[in-house]
N, C-alpha and C positions, 0 to 999 in steps of 0.2 A: 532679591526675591528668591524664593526656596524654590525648588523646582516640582513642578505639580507631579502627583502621582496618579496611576492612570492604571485600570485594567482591560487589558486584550480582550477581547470575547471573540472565541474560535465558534462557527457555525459547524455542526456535523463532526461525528467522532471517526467517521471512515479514515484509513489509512492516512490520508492528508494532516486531516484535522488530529490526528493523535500524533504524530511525526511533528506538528506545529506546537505542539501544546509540551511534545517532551522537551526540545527546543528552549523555549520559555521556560519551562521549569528549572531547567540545569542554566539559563542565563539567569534565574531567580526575578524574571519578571511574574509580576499578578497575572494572572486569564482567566475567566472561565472557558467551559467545554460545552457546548450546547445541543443538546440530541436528543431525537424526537422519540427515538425507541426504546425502552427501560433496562437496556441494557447494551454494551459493546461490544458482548461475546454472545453472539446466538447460535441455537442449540437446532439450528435447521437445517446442517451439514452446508450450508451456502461456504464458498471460498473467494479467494481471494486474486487475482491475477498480476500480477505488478512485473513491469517493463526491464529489463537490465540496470539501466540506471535507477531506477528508483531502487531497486535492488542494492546496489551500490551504494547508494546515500544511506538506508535504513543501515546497513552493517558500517558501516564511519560510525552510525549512533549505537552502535554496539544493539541494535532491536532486531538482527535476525537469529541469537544465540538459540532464545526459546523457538524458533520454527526448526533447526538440526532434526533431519528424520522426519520431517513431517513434510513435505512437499514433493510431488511428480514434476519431474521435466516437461515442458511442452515440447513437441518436436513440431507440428501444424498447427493450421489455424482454419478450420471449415465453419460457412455462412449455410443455413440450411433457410428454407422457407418452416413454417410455424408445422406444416405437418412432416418434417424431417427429409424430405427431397432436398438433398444437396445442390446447395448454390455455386456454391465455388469454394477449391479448398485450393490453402496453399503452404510450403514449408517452409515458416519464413522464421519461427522460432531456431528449426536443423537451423537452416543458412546465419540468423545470427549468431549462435553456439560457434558456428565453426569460424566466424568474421572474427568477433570478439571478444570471446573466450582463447585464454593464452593458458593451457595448463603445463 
């Protein structure tokens, strides 16, 4: 019996879902990509925030080349309520820099 062929269907083009889909592509499986916005690149200065390790895993897929130069450090991270009175801040991005970043 031949073995069925089958395609992936990735929900959502955010980070994740494009990370999944370039995956499958360089493994040469089928997918689609399914996204509800008409496009993957919007023009509303919105960014992007992504953890150390995720950090890590996209530059293994060689996908942080095109960000070079384009990106600020975080050094905190502050919770405000909706009219900007500060909740609580904390330096937790400095503290990870200095944990586990080895330069």
């Amino acid at each position: 019996m031949p073995p069925s062929k089958f395609r992936a269907i990735i929900i959502g083009g955010g980070p994740i879902g494009l990370t999944i889909a370039n995956g499958l592509d360089r493994a040469g499986i089928d997918f689609v990509l399914i996204e509800r916005h008409p496009s993957i690149v919007s023009e509303n200065g919105a960014g992007i925030m992504a953890w150390p390790h995720t950090t890590r895993i996209f530059d293994q897929l060689g996908l942080t080349a095109v960000c070079e130069g384009r990106y600020l450090p975080l050094y905190s991270k502050s919770i405000t309520h909706l009219d900007g009175t500060l909740i609580r801040s904390s330096p937790i991005f400095k503290w990870m820099a200095e944990k586990y970043v080895r330069l």
